[in-house]
N, C-alpha and C positions, 0 to 999 in steps of 0.2 A: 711438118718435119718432126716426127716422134723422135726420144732420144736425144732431141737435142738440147743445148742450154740456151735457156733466154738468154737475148740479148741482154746490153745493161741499158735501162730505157731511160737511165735519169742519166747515164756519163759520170756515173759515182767512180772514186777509185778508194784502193785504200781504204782503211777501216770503215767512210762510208761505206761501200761496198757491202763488206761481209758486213755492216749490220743490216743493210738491204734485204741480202740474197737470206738470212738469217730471223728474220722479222717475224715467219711464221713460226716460229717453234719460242721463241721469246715471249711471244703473244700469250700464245698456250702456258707457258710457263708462270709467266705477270698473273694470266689467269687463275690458274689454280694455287699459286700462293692467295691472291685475293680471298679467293671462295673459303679457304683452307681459314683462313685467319677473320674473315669478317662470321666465317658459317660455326666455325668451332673451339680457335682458338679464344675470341673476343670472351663466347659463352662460357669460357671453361672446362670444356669438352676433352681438348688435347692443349697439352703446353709444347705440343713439337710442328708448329704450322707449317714446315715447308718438309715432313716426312713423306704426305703422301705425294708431292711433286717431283719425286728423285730423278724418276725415268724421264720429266720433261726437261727436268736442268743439263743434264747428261744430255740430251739430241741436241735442247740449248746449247749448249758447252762446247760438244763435238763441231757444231755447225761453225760457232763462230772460232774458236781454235784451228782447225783444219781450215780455214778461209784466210785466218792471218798466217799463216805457215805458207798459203799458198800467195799471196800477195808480198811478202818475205822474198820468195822464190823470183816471183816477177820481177822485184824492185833490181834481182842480184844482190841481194844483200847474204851477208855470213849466214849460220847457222844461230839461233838464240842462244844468249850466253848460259852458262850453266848454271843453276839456283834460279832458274823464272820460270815462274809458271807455263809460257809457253816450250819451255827445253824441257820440262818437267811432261809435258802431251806430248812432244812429238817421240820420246823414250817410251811414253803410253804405248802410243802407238806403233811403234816398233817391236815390240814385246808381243802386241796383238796378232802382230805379223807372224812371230813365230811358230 
């Protein structure tokens, strides 16, 4: 069944969940800060170890924001209050939309 979403094979809800569904792009991220900091930062190479990880924070980021916005939705609950981080993405994201 292409297209579709996995099921949830552990019965996570809630932020389990999105860190679940989220795990691969965290991974990738955990990773290249490592690499970034034990490969050039330690050495003295670069003093900025997570510049060249921007694009995995961001998918990171997206993934797990967009999944609490949408577990928000599920729960019925309000809109995030204004000044948090997640009312701060989902304005992102609206803008994006434009």
């Amino acid at each position: 069944s292409r297209g579709r979403k996995k099921a949830n094979p552990k019965g996570l809800t809630g932020v389990r969940l999105v860190e679940y569904r989220c795990r691969k792009s965290r991974k990738a991220w955990n990773g290249c800060v490592s690499e970034i900091y034990n490969g050039k930062f330690l050495s003295g190479e670069s003093m900025e170890p997570e510049g060249d990880c921007d694009d995995l924070f961001e998918r990171y980021r997206t993934c797990y924001m967009r999944g609490m916005l949408k577990q928000r939705q599920k729960q019925g609950l309000p809109p995030p209050k204004e000044g948090t981080m997640l009312h701060e993405f989902m304005e992102e994201e609206e803008q994006d939309d434009e």
